[in-house]
C-alpha positions as CSV (number, residue, x, y, z in Angstrom):
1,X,157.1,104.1,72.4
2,X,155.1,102.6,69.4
3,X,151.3,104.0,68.9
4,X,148.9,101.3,68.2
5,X,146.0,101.9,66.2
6,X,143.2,99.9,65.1
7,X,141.0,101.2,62.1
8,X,137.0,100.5,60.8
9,X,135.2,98.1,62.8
10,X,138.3,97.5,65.6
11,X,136.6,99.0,68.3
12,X,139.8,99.3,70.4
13,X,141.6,102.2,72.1
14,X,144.8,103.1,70.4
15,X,148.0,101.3,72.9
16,X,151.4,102.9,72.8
17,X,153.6,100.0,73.3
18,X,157.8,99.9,74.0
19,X,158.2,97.0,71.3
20,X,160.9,96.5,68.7
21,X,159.1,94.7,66.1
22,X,155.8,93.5,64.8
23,X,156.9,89.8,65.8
24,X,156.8,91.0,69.3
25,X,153.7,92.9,68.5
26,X,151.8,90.2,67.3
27,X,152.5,88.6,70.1
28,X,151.2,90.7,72.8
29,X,147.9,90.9,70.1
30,X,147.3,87.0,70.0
31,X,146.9,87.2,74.0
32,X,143.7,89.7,73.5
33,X,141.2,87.1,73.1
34,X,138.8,90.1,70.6
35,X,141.9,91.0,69.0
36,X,143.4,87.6,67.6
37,X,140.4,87.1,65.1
38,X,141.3,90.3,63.5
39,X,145.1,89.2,63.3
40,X,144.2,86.7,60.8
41,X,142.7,89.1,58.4
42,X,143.9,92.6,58.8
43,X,147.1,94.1,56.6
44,X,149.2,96.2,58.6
45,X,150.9,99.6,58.1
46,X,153.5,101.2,59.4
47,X,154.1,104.8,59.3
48,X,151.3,104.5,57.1
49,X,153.0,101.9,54.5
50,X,151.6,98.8,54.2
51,X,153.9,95.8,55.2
52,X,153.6,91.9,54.7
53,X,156.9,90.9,56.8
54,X,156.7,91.2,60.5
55,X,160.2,91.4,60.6
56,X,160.0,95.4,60.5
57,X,161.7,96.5,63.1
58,X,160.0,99.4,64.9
59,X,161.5,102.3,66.6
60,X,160.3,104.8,69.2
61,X,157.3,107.2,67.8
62,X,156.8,104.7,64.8
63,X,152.8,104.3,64.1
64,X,151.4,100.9,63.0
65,X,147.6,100.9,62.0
66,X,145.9,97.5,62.1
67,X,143.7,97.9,58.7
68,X,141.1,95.2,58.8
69,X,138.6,93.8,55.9
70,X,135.8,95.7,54.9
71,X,133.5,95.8,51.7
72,X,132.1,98.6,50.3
73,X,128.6,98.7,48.5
């Protein structure tokens, strides 16, 4: 299983997900009506290493964090 987590304003419950990669991820995502907004903007970790590619394939206990926009003051 893959944990799920989505960071700042994301007000979603962490998922732990039996996916392989982040194309299959993003897929499952883009169905969640709230979620596919956030898709568009967000950078995305995993293991707590940012990634651009979502070709990374994922094994069991790897984290991704869904890291969206925000703006300091």
């Amino acid at each position: 299983m893959v944990r799920i987590e989505f960071l700042g304003p994301i007000q979603k419950e962490p998922l732990e997900l039996d996916i392989k990669n982040l194309k299959e991820l993003a897929t499952i995502l883009q169905d969640d009506q709230e979620l596919s907004e956030w898709l568009k903007t967000s950078a995305v970790a995993v293991n707590d290493t940012l990634v651009s590619s979502l070709d990374i394939e994922l094994k069991d206990g790897d984290k991704v964090s869904l890291l969206p926009p925000v703006c300091g003051g």
